[in-house]
BALUM-616501 format. One line per field, with one value per residue (C-alpha): x, y, z. Coordinates in steps of 0.5 Angstrom, whole numbers. Example, Ala and Ser with C-alpha at 12.3 -4.5 7.8 and 13.67 -1.06 7.14 Angstrom:
! BALUM-616501
east <- 25, 27
north <- -9, -2
up <- 16, 14
This chain:
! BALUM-616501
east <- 7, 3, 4, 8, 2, 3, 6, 1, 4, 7, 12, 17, 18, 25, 28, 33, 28, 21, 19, 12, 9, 4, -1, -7, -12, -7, -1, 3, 8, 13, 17, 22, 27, 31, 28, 26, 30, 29, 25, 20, 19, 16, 12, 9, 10, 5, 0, 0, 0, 4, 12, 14, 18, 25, 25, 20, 19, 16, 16, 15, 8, 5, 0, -5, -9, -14, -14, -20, -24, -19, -20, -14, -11, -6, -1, 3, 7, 3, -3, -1, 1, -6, -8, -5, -9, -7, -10, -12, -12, -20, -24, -22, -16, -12, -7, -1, -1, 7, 12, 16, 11, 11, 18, 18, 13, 17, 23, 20, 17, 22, 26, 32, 29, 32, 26, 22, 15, 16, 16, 10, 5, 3, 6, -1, -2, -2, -1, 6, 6, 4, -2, -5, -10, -9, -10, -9, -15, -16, -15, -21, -21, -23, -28, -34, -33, -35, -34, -39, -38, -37, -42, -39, -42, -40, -33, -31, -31, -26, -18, -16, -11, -9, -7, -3, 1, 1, 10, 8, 13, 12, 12, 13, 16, 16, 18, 15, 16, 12, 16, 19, 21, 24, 20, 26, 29, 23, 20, 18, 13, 14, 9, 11, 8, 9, 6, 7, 5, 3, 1, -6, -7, -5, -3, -1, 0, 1, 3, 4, 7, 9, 13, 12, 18, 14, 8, 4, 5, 0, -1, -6, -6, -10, -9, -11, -13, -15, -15, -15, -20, -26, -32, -33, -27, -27, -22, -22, -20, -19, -17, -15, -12, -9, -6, -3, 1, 8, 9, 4, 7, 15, 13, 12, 19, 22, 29, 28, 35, 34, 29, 30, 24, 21, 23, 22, 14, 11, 13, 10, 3, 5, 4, -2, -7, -5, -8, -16, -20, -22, -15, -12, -18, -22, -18, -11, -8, -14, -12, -20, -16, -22, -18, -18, -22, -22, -27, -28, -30, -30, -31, -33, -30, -35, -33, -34, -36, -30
north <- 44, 38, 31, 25, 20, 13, 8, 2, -5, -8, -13, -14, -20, -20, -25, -24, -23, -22, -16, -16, -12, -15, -9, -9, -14, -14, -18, -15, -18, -16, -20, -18, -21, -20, -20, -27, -33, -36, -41, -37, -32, -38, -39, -33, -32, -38, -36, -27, -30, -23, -22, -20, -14, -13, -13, -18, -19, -24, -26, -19, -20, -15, -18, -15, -20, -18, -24, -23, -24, -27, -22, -22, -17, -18, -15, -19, -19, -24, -21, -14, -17, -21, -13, -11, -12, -19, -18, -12, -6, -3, 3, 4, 1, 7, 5, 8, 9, 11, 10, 5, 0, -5, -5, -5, -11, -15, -14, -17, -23, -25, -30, -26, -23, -24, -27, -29, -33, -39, -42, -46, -40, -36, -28, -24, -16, -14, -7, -5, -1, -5, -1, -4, -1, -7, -5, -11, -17, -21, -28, -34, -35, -28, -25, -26, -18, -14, -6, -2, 6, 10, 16, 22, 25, 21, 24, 17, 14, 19, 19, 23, 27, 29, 23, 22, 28, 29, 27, 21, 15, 10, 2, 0, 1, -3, -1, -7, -7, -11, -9, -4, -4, 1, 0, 0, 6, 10, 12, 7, 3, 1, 0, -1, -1, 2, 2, 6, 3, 8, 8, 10, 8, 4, 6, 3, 7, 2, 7, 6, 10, 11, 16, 15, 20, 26, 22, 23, 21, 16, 16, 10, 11, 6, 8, 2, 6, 4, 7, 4, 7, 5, 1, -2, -4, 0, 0, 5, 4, 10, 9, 15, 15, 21, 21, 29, 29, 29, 36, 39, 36, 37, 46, 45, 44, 48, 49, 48, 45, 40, 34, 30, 31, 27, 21, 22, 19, 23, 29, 27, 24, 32, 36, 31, 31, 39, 39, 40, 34, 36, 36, 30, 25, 27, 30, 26, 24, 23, 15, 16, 11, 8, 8, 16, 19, 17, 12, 11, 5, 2, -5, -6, -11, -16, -16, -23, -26, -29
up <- 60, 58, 63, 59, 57, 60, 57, 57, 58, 52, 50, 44, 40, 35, 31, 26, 20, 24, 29, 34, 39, 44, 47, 50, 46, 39, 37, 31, 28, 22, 17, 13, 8, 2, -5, -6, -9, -16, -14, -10, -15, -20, -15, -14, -22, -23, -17, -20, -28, -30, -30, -23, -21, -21, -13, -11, -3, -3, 3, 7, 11, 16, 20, 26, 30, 35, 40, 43, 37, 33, 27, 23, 18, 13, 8, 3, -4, -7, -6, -7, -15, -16, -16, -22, -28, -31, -39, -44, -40, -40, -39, -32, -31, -31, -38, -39, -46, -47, -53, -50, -46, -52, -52, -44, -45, -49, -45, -39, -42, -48, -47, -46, -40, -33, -30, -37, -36, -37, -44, -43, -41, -47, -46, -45, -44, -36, -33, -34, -28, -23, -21, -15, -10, -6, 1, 5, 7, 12, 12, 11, 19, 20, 14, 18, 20, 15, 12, 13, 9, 16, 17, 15, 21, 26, 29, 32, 24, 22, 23, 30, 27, 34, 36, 30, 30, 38, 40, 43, 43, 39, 42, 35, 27, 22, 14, 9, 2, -3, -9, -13, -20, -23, -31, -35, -33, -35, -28, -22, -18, -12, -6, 2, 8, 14, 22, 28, 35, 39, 47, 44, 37, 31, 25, 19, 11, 5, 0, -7, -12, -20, -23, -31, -33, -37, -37, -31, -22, -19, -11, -8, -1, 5, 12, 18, 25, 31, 38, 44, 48, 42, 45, 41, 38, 32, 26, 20, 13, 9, 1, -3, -10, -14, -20, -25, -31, -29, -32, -27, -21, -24, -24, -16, -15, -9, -15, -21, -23, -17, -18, -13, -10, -16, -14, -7, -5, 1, -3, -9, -5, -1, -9, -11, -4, -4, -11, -12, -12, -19, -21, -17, -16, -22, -28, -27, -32, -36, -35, -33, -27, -22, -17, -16, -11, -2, 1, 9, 12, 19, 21, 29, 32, 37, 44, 46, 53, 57
């Protein structure tokens, strides 16, 4: 029988819209709060320049920060929204070219809309689907370190499965949701943000899903790692985008009659990353969406003279 893991020294902070943790050299904090009011979602209208979706957590934030260094990493609605295509959709943007988005589009920003733009900003095209492949950024006061592509031969550059699957207690959960829409109740996007503290790792999934009924499913993944025990300190970034016709996923139900599945997102991430990559991260949907494909990268974290 394997020997419980020792629980390092840690403390948990709780407020009534914010939780944290405090382990080894990291403080994680977790803000979550209902969908913005109507004075926040002008603001954040004015600073992304697009129409927001029907639930809009504004004010949602997970933030890491790596004390020793001062190296700081963020996730937030706003941001998140700056990601979306603001203009024509071109060669590479992943265009969802349906029926409805027309009418879809002038629904969203017509003057009867629930959150119309307002009258004295011209209407302009936008990706529709709030695709984004925002992964989260670090703050002004910590972009001194940089990403470096990992070595794909280097064990220690790559995710430690081990690690993640092996039932070890966690310190520490937390789900963030940035947005979810539900496109005129033709499918949904919708992008959420989860971290799991363990006693050796840190690991955070910002996931963003899309269903466009009968036309096609869509995955942009970005996971966060880090173990304890690197010396370095080093943190993995791991992006990872797919995307299939919505009839190719639909034919992989374990019952026919039950569709449930279909609205369910690790079962669509589960149907996309189990297809071959010429399928799910060459081929798609034929969008010819940039955001196909899986990149790693690592940034080592300096170890300061006290």
């Amino acid at each position: 029988m394997a020997s419980a893991i020792k629980l390092p020294y840690h403390t948990l902070q709780e407020s009534p819209n914010s939780r944290g943790i405090t382990v080894y050299d990291w403080q994680i904090s977790a803000w979550t709060h209902p969908i913005s009011n109507a004075t926040e979602l002008d603001e954040i209208q004015a600073s992304v320049g697009i129409p927001l979706p029907e639930m809009t957590f504004g004010n949602n934030i997970l933030e890491l920060e790596h004390k020793p260094s001062g190296w700081k990493y963020k996730f937030n609605t706003t941001r998140a929204l700056k990601g979306v295509k603001n203009g024509p959709l071109e060669d590479g943007d992943g265009g969802v070219k349906v029926g409805y988005a027309e009418a879809w589009l002038k629904s969203r920003t017509g003057p009867d809309s629930i959150i119309p733009i307002p009258e004295t900003s011209a209407t302009k095209p936008y990706d529709w689907t709030y695709t984004t492949t925002y992964g989260g950024h670090s703050p002004l006061s910590s972009t001194e370190h940089s990403w470096e592509p990992a070595d794909p031969e280097n064990e220690s550059h790559a995710i430690s499965m081990a690690e993640l699957t092996r039932q070890d207690p966690i310190l520490f959960y937390a789900e963030i949701p940035l947005f979810e829409d539900e496109l005129h109740d033709n499918g949904s996007s919708d992008l959420l943000v989860r971290i799991r503290v363990m006693p050796t790792c840190i690991f955070i999934l910002a996931r963003l899903t899309l269903r466009v009924d009968n036309v096609l499913f869509r995955t942009h993944d970005t996971r966060i790692f880090h173990s304890y025990v690197s010396d370095p300190p080093l943190i993995i970034r791991e992006t990872s985008g797919w995307e299939a016709p919505y009839d190719r996923v639909s034919r992989r139900l374990p019952k026919k009659d039950d569709k449930t599945p279909l609205t369910d997102p690790t079962w669509i991430a589960q149907i996309l990353s189990g297809f071959p990559k010429r399928i799910s991260q060459s081929e798609g949907a034929g969008t010819g969406w940039r955001g196909m494909g899986t990149r790693r990268e690592v940034l080592v974290l300096p170890k300061l003279e006290q």
